[in-house]
C-alpha positions as CSV (number, residue, x, y, z in Angstrom):
1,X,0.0,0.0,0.0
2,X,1.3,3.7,-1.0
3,X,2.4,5.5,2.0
4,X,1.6,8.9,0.2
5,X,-1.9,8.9,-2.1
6,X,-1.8,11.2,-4.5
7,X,-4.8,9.9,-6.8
8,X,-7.5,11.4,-5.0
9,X,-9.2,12.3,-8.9
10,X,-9.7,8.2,-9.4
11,X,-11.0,7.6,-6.2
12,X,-11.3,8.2,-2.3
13,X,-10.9,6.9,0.9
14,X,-14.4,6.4,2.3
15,X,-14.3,8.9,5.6
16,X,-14.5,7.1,8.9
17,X,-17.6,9.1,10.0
18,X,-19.3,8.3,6.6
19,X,-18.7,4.3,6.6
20,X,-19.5,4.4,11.0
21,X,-23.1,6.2,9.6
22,X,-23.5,3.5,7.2
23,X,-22.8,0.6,9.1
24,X,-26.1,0.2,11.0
25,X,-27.9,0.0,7.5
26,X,-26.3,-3.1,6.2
27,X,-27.5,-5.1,9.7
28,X,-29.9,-3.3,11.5
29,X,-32.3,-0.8,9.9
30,X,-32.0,-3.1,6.9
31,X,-35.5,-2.7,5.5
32,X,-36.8,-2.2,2.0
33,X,-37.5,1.5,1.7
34,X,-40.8,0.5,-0.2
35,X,-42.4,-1.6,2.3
36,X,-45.3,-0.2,5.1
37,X,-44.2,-1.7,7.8
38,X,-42.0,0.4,10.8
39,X,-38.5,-1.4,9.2
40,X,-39.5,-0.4,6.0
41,X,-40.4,3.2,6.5
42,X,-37.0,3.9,8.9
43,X,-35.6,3.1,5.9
44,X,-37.6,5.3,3.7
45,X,-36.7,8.3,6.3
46,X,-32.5,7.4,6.1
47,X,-32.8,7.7,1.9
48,X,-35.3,11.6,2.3
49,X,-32.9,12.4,5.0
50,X,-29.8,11.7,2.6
51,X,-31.9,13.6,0.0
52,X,-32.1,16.5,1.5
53,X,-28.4,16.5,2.5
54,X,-27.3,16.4,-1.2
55,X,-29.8,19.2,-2.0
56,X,-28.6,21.2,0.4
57,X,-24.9,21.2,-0.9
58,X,-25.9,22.8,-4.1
59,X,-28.9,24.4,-3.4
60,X,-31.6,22.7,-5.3
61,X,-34.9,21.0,-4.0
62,X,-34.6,17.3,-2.3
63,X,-37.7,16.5,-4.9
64,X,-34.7,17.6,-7.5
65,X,-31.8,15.0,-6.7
66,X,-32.8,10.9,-8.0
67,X,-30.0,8.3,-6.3
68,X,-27.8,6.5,-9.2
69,X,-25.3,3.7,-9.3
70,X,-22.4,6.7,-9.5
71,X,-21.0,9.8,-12.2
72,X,-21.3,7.8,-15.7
73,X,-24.9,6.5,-14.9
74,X,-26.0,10.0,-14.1
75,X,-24.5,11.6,-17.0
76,X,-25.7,8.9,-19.3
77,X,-29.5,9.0,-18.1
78,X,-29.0,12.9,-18.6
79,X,-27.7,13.4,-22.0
80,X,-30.0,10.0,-23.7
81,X,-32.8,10.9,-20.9
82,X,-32.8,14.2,-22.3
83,X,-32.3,13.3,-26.0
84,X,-34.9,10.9,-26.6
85,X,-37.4,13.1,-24.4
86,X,-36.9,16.1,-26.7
87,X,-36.4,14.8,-30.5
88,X,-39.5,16.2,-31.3
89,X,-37.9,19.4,-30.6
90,X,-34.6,18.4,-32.3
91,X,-31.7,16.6,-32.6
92,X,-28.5,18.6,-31.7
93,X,-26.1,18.8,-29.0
94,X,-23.3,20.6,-27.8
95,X,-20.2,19.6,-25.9
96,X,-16.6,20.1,-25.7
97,X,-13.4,18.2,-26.9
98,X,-12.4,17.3,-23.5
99,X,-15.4,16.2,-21.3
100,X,-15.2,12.6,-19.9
101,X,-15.8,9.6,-21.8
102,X,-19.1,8.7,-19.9
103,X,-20.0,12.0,-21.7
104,X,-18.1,11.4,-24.8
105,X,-19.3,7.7,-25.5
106,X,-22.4,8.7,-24.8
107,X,-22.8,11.9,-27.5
108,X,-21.4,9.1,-29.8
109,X,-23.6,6.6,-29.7
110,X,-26.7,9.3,-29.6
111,X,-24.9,10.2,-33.4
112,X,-25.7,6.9,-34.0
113,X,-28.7,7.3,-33.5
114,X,-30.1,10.3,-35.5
115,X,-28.5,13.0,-33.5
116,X,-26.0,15.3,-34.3
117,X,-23.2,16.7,-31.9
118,X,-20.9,19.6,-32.1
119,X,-18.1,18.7,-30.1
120,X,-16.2,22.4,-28.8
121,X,-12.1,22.9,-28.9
122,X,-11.0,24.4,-25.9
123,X,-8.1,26.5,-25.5
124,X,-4.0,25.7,-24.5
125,X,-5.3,25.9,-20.8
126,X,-8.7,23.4,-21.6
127,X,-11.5,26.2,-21.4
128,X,-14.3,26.8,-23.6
129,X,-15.9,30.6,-23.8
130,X,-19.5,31.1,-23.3
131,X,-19.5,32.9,-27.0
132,X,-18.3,29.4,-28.7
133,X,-21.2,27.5,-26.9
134,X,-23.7,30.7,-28.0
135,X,-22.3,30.3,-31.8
136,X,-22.8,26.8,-31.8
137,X,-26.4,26.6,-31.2
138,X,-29.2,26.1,-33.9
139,X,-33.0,25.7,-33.9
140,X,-32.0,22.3,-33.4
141,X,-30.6,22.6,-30.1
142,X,-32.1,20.3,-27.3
143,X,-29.1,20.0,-24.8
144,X,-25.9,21.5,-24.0
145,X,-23.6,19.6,-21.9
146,X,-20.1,21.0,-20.6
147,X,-18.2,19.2,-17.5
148,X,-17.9,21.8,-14.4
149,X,-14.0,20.7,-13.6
150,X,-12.3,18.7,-16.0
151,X,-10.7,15.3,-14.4
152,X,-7.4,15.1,-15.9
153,X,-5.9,18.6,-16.2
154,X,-8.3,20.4,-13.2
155,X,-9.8,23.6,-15.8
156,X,-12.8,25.0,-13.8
157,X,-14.9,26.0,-17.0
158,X,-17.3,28.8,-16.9
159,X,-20.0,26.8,-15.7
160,X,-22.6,30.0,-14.6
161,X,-22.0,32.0,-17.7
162,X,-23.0,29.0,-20.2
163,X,-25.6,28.3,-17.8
164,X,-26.8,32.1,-18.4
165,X,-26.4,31.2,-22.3
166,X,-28.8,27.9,-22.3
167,X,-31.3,29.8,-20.1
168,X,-31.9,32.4,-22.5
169,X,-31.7,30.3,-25.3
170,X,-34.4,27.7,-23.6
171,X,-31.9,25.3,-24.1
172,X,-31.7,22.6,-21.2
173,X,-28.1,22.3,-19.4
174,X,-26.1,19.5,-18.2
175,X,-23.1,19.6,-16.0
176,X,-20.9,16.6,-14.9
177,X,-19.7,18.0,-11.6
178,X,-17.8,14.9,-10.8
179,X,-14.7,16.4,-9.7
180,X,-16.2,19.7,-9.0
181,X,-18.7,18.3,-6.2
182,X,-16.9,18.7,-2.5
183,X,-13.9,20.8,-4.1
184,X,-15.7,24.3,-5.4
185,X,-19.0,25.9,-4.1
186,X,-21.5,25.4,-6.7
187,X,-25.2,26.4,-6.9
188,X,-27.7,25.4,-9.6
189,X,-30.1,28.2,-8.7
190,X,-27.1,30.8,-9.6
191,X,-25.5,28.9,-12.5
192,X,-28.6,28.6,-14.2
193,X,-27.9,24.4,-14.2
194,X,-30.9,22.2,-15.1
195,X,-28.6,18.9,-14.6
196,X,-26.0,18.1,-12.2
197,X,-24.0,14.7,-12.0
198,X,-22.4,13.8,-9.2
199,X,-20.2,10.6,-7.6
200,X,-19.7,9.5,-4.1
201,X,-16.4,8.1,-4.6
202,X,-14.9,11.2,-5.0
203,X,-15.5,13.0,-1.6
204,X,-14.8,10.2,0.3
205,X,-18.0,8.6,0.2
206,X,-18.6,4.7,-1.0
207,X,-18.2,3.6,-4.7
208,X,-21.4,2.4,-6.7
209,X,-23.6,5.8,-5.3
210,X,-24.8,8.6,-7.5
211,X,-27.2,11.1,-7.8
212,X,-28.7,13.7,-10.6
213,X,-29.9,16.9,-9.9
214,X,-32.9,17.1,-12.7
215,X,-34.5,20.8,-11.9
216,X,-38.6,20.4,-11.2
217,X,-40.2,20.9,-14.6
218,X,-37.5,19.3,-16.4
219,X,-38.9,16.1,-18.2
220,X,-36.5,13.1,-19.6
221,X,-36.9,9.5,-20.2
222,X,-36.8,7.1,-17.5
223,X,-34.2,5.5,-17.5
224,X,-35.2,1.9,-15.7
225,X,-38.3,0.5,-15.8
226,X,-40.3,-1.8,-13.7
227,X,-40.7,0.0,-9.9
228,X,-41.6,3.5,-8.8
229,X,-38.7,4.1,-7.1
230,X,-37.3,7.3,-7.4
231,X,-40.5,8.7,-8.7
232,X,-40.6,6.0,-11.1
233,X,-37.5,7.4,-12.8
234,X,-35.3,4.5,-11.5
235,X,-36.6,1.4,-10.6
236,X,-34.9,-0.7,-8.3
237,X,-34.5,-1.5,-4.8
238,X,-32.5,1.3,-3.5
239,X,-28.7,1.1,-2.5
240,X,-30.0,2.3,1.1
241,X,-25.8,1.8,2.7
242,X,-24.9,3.9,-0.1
243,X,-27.2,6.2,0.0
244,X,-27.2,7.1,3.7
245,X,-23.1,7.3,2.7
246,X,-23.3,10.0,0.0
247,X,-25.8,12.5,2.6
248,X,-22.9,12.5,4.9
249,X,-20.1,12.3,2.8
250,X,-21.5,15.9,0.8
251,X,-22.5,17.2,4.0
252,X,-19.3,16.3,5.1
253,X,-17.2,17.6,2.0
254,X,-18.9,21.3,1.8
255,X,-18.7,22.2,5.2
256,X,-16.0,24.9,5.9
257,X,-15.5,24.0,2.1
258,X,-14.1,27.6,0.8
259,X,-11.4,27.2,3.8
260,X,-10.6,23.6,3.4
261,X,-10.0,24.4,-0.7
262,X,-7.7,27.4,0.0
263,X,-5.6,25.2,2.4
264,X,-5.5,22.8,-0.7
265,X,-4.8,25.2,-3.2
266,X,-2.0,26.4,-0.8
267,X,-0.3,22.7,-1.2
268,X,-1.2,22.1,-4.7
269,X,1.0,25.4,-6.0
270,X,4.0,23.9,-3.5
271,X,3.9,21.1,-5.5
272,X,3.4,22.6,-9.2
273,X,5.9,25.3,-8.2
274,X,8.5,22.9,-6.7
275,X,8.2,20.6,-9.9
276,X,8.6,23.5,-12.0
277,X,11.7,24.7,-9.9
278,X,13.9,21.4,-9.6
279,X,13.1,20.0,-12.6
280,X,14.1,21.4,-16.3
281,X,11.6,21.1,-19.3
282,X,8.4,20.7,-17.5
283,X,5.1,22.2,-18.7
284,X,1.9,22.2,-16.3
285,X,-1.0,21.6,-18.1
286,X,-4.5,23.3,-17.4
287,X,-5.2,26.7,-16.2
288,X,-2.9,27.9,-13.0
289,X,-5.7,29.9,-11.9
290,X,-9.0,28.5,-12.8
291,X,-8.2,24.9,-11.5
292,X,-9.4,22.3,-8.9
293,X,-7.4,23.3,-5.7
294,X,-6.4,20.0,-5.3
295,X,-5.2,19.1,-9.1
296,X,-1.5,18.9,-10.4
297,X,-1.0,17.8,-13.7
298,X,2.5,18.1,-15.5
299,X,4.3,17.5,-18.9
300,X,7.8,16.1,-18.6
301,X,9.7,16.3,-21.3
302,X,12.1,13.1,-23.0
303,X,10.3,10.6,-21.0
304,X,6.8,8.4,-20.8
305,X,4.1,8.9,-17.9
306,X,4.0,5.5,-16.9
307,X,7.5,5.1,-16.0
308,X,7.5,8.1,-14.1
309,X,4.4,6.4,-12.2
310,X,6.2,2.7,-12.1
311,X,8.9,4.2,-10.1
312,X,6.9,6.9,-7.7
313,X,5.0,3.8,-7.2
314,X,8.3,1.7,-5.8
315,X,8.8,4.9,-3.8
316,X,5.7,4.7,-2.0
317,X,3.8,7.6,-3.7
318,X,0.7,6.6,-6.1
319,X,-0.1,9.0,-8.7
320,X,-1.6,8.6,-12.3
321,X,-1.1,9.6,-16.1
322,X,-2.8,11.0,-18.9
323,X,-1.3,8.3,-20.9
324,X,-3.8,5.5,-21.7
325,X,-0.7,3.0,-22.3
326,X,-2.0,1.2,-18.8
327,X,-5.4,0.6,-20.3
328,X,-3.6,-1.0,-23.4
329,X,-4.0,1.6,-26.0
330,X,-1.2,3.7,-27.3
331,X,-3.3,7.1,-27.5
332,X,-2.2,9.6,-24.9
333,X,-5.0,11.1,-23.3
334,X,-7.4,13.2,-25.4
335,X,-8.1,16.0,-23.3
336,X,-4.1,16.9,-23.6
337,X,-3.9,16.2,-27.5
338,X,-7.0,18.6,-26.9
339,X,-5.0,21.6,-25.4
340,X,-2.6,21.5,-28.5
341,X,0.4,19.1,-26.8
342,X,2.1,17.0,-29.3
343,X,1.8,13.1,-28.5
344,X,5.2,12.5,-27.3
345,X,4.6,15.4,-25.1
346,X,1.2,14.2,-24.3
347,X,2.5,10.6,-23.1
348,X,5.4,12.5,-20.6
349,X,2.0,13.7,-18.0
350,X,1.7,13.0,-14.4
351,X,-1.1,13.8,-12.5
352,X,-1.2,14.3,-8.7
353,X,-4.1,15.3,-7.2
354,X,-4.4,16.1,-3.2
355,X,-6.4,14.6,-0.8
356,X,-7.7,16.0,2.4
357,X,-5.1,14.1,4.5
358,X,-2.4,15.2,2.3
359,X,0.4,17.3,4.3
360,X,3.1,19.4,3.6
361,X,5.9,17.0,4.9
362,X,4.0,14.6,1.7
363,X,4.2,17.5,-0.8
364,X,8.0,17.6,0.6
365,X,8.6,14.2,0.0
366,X,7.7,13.7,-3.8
367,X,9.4,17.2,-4.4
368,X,12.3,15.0,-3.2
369,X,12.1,12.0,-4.9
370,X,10.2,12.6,-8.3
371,X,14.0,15.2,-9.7
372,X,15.4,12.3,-9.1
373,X,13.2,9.6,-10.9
374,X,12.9,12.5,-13.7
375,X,16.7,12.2,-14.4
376,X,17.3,8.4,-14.2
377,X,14.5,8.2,-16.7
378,X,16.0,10.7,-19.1
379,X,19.5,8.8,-18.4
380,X,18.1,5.9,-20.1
381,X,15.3,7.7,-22.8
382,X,16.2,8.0,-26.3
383,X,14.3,11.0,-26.4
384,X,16.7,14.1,-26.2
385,X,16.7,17.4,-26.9
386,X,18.0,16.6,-30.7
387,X,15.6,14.1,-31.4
388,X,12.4,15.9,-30.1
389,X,10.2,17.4,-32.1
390,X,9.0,19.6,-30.2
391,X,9.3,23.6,-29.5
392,X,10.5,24.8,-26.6
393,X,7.9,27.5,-26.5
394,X,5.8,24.2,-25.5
395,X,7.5,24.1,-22.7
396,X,7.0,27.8,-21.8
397,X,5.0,27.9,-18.2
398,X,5.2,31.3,-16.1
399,X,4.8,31.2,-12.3
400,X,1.3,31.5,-11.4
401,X,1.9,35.6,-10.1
402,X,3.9,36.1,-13.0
């Protein structure tokens, strides 16, 4: 086991006072939320009182927020939900180049399907501008969907200004707030959002929980029949552990939330500026002021990501790439071929993203360790500054007060 986690984007611990709230629901109030009987309705209260905990943490209605099986369920029963209820209306969607592929697979299989998607670029540090999202739309126009935080690089995208866009244009909006949920304050009532995804896993709640903010008047398919649970939305004897686990974990992850990011944030530009300072030819990817205050994500030049990871790994220290070699395809990741980087540039990322228990004496340690890795690695990489392709201005990153 790592001794230092710095993966916190792929998943987190579940919280001690989240999995101690849970406990008594596997064993003791244990009932089916649908049956009459006492068991059954103490059960039924547990999954409203979770309700109205995730409501609360971005200011919608508890009637708003349906339970899921986690992020790529809710964004799927969004975008077809919202497709298939509105093709009378028309068939075109907008999203960016960079959203996640729960969002991605999903536009692509609606194109295969009579719909037609306009898929945004985004700029060198990921974002997309309200005007592009404004330009795109036609009478056709039944959904736009852009991610609030992107996963890999950390761009916070102008969520409340596109929001302001779709509302004028009647056009509904979806958000995948995945990463955003528990690390920035957001509000649907303010940022105009008629859709919200969200994922337990990643405040340090359990995996296999969900949820979708759907605003009240909003109407989209169902997306599982054969029960009225959910308001008949969802079918399905609900996940009533899990559910009880993602009302504490938000409640849990937006309390004192503004403070807790800054203290992040604080930790996350040690790292990034460290990197930048002991190690030559290093380019951090994403915006360095418009980011998750928890996200680090670097290219290195003359090396691959997953070596860098292999040996942080043997250090003790878990991290993760935005090369896809691990998953068995040679594409880097798309959201950095996205932002303009070259592929050999592409496959050289590292992403490190902080956790609530991470500490300075952590941030310390890989600043100590990863120069070193960096250099063996270059030691033995027949990429050099002769053979590269690649400008130096790509390498170009000014200091965040710069």
């Amino acid at each position: 086991m790592n001794s230092i986690y710095l993966d916190n984007a792929a998943t987190t611990a579940v919280s001690p006072a989240v999995l101690e709230t849970m406990l008594p629901y596997f064993t003791e109030h244990y009932g089916n939320p649908s049956s009459v009987h006492a068991t059954g309705r103490d059960a039924r209260k547990a999954i409203e009182a979770a309700r109205r905990q995730v409501a609360a943490a971005i200011n919608a209605n508890p009637q708003e927020i349906y339970f899921t099986a986690g992020g790529s369920e809710s964004d799927n029963w969004a975008i077809k939900g919202t497709a298939f209820a509105n093709r009378k209306k028309g068939n075109h969607i907008i999203t960016t180049a960079i959203e996640h592929h729960a969002v991605l697979h999903t536009c692509q299989w609606l194109e295969k399907n009579g719909f037609t998607v306009t898929y945004l670029p985004v700029d060198s540090e990921g974002r997309v501008t309200p005007e592009q999202v404004e330009a795109a739309i036609t009478d056709q126009t039944i959904l736009i969907t852009v991610m609030a935080a992107n996963n890999e690089i950390g761009t916070l995208e102008p969520i409340a200004e596109i929001g302001k866009v779709a509302r004028a244009h009647k056009i509904l909006f979806h958000t995948d707030a995945v990463q955003a949920v528990g690390a920035i304050p957001l509000d649907v009532q303010a940022m105009n959002i008629d859709m919200l995804s969200m994922s337990g896993h990643k405040f340090h709640g359990p995996k296999g929980i969900g949820a979708l903010y759907i605003r009240r008047g909003v109407r989209i398919d169902t997306l599982i029949h054969g029960g009225a649970q959910e308001r008949g939305q969802r079918a399905g004897t609900e996940n009533l552990p899990g559910i009880v686990g993602i009302g504490k974990a938000i409640e849990l992850a937006t309390a004192d939330l503004e403070a807790k990011a800054a203290k992040t944030a604080a930790l996350r530009d040690r790292l990034m500026d460290g990197i930048l300072e002991r190690i030559p030819d290093v380019r951090v990817n994403g915006s360095r002021t418009e980011r998750l205050p928890n996200n680090v994500n670097v290219s290195v030049r003359y090396i691959e990501g997953e070596s860098m990871l292999l040996r942080l790994d043997l250090a003790g220290i878990a991290a993760s790439s935005g090369s896809a070699c691990t998953s068995g395809s040679l594409d880097p990741s798309h959201v950095l071929l996205a932002i303009g980087l070259p592929h050999e540039v592409a496959h050289g990322s590292l992403r490190m993203t902080l956790g609530t228990d991470t500490t300075e004496a952590d941030i310390d340690k890989v600043l100590e360790v990863l120069p070193g890795i960096v250099s063996d690695l270059r030691a033995m990489s027949v990429l050099n500054a002769e053979t590269s392709t690649v400008s130096d201005d790509t390498f170009y990153c000014p200091r965040r007060n710069a």
